[in-house]
N, C-alpha and C positions, 0 to 999 in steps of 0.2 A: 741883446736877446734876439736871438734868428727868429724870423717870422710863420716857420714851418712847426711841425708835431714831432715830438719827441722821438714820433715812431717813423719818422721818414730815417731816423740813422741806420734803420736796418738796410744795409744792401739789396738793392733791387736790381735784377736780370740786365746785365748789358747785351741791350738791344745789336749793339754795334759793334763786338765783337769780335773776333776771327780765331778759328782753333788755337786751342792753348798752342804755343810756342810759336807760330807762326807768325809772318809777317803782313798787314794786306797791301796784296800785290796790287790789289784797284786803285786804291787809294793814295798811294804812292807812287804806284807806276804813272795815275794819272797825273797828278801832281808834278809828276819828273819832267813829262809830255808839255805842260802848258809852262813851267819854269822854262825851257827851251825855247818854245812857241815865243815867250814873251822877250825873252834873250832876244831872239831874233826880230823882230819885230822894233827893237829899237837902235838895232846896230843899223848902221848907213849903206847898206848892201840890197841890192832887190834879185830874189831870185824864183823863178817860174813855179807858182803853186805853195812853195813854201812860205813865199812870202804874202799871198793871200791867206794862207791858213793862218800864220803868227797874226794878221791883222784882225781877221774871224775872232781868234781866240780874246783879243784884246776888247776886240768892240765886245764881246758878249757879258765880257767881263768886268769891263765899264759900265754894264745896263744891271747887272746881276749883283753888286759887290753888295749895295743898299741892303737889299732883301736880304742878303748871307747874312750880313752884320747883326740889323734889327731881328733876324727870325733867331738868331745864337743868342743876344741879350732877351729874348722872349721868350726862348726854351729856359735860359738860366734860372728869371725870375720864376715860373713855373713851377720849375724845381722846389720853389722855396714857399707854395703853395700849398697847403692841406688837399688832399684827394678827398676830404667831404666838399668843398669849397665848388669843383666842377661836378659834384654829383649835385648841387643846388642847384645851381646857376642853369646846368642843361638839361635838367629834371631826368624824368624817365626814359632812358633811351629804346624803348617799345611803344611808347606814344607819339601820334601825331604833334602836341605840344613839344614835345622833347625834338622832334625833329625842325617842325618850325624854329626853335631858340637854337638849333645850330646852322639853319640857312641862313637866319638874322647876322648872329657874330660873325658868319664868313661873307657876308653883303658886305659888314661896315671893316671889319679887319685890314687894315691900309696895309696889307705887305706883296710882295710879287710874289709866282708861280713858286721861287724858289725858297722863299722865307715861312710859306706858308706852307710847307712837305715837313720842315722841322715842325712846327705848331700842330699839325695833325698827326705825327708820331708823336710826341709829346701826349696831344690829347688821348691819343688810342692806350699809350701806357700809363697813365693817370686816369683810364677809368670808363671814358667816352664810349658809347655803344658802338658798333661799325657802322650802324646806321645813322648814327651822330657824325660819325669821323667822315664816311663817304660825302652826307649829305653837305657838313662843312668845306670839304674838298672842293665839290663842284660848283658849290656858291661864290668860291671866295676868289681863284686869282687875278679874276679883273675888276672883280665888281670890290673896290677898292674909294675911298672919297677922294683921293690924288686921280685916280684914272677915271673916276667917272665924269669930274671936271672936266679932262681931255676930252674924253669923246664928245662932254657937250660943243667943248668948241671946234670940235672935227667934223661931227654930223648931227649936231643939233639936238635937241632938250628931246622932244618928241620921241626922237628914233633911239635916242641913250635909256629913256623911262622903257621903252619897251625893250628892248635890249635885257635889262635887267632885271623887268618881271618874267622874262620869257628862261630868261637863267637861274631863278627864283624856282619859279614852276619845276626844272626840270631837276632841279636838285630835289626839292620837296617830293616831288613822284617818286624819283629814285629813293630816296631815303625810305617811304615808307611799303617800295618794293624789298629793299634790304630788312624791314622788319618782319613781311611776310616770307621771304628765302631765309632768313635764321629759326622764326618760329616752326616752320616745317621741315628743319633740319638739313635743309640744302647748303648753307654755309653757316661756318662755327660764328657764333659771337665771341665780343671780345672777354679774352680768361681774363683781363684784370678789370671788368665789370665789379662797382662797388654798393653798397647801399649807404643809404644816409643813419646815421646812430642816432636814437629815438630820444626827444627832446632836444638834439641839434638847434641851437641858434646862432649861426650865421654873422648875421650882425654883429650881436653881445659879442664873438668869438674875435673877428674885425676889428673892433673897439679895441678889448682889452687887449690884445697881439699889437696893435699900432701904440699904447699908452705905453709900452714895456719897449717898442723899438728902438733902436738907436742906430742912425747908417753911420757905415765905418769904409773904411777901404778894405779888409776882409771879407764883409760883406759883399761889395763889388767886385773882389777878386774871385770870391767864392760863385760869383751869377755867373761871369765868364767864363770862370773853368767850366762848371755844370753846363754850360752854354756848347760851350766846347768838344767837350766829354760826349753831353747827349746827341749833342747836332752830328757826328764824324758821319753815322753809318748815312745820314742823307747825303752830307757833302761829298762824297766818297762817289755817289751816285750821282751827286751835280757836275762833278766834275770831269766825271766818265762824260758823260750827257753833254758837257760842252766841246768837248772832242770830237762827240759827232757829229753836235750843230755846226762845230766850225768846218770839217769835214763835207759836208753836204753846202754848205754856203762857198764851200772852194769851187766846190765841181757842178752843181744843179743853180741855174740863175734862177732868180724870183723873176725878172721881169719877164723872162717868156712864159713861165707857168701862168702869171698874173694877164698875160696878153688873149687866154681861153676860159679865163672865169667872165662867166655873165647867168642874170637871170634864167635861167634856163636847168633841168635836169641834170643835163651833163657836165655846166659849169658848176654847179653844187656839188657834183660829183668830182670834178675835179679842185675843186676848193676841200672837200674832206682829203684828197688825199695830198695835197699842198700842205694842209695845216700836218698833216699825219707825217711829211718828212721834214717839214721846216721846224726845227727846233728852237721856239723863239722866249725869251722872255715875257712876261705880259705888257710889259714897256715898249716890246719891239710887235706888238701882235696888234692892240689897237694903234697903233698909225697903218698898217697894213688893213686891217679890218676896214679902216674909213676908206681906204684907197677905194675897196670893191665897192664902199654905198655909194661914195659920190663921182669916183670915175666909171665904175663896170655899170652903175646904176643896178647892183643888187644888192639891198640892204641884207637878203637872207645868206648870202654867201658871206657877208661881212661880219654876221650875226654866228654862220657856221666855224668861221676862220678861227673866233675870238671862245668855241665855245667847243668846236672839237679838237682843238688845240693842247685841250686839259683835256678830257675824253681819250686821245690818244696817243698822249702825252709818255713815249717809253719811260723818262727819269722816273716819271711819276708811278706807272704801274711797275717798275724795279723798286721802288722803293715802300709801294704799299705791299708787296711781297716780301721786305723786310722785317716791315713791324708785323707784319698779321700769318708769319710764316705761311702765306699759301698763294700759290700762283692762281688757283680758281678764285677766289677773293680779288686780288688783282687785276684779270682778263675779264670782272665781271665789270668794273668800270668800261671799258667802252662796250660792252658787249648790252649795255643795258641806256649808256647814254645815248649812242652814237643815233638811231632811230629816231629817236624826241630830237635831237638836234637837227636830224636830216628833216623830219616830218617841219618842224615850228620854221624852220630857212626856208623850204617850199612857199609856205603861206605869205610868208613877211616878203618873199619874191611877188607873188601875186597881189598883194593887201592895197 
């Protein structure tokens, strides 16, 4: 017995789509681009640029695969999830509660920048308020329990707790600015917004759905396809997105950017717009982030690196322009974060 509602068999809107008969060019073009990359890359040949690119493509790809895998078997199961089940669990998405219990799951949610873009389409079309979606977004791609380990042991217990209240905070703001710009008509909320059905129990519902389960390899084949299926329209965008990290890592060196970051105005300044062209994994962002606290000695450039990183993240705002078909939605993530990020780096410079 599938663990889902009978009414999930109704077809639901592919997100990920591309006009009838056509093919998508992103998506496979990109794909074409990095099969090559990767060709190259392991043939015994070295050649000027191309052969940094195909290594670009491979290292990011190395750090990124984890995330792809676990956020496609996390969309799957999802799938297989009742839509009252996330209208519980993340309460009302016009409350402050409701937006606290989505900075919480994107605190502890163990996946990378890239695992976690399917999980927040996922939640946006299963129900999530955008002020649920956005504020999970900005909570979650480092603040991870594998990465928060790292950093303790990169910059210590201290400077990681703040770190992560300080990323807490700026999600939570954000999120219940996203409830006053919907409520006053500035941005649409999300159409597939649900209510809970009255007498709803949760639990009992759990219980009796797990007494009736049985896992099968249908079952598993069935997570992966749905995995698959739902996750294209991000990967399509990861992929793109990795073409231009590895692109920008042929031609722009970090160590000379990194050689003008310091506590200071200007290096805050220039550490937003480091993070704003380095296209990094969250794997690849804090070892970077620790550089600036313990070499540049400024924790708030380090604090910025790891934090407008996802703030100015293009994969990310192409991809929230996917699910929530609007580019003002989109452009409103860094246009709302980037300030609390710059303002809180300032201090933690000073502190």
């Amino acid at each position: 017995m599938s663990c889902c509602h009978e009414e999930e068999k109704t077809p639901e809107p592919d997100h990920c789509a591309t006009k009838k008969g056509r093919p998508d060019f992103l998506l496979y073009g990109s794909l074409s681009v990095i099969t090559l990359a990767l060709i190259l890359h392991f043939l015994p040949m070295t050649l000027p640029y191309f052969s940094d690119f195909s290594g670009a493509v491979a290292d990011l790809l190395k750090t990124m695969w984890w995330g792809i895998v676990l956020g496609i078997v996390a969309v799957g199961m999802m799938n297989k999830v009742p839509r009252e089940y996330f209208n519980v669990m993340l309460g009302r998405g016009d409350t402050m509660g409701g937006i606290f219990r989505a900075a919480l799951a994107g605190l502890l949610l163990d996946l990378c920048s890239h695992g976690i873009l399917m999980v927040a389409a996922k939640l946006y079309e299963r129900g999530a308020s955008l002020a649920q979606v956005m504020t999970f977004l900005i909570a979650s791609p480092w603040n991870s329990i594998t990465l928060t380990l790292i950093l303790i042991a990169l910059i210590g217990l201290p400077w990681t707790l703040l770190f992560i209240a300080g990323s807490a905070l700026i999600a939570i703001i954000t999120g219940f600015i996203y409830i006053l710009l919907v409520k006053h008509g500035v941005l649409a909320d999300n159409p597939n917004t649900g209510t809970v059905p009255d007498g709803f129990d949760m639990k009992a519902d759990i219980k009796k759905r797990l007494k009736n389960f049985r896992p099968s390899r249908g079952f598993i084949f069935g997570v992966l396809k749905d995995g698959i299926t739902e996750g294209r329209m991000v990967m399509r965008w990861l992929f793109f997105g990795t073409i231009l990290a590895a692109l920008i890592r042929t031609f722009v060196s970090t160590d000379i950017m990194m050689a003008y970051f310091g506590p200071t105005l200007a290096g805050l300044g220039l550490t937003l717009l480091a993070t704003t062209i380095i296209e990094v994994c969250s794997e690849g962002s804090s070892p970077i982030g620790a550089e600036l606290v313990n070499r540049a000695k400024a924790p708030g450039n380090g604090f910025a690196f790891l934090m407008a990183g996802v703030s100015t993240d293009y994969t990310e705002m192409l991809v929230i322009r996917e699910f929530a078909k609007s580019w003002k939605i989109a452009l409103t993530l860094p246009l709302l974060t980037v300030p609390q990020v710059l303002l809180l780096g300032w201090i933690m410079n000073h502190f």
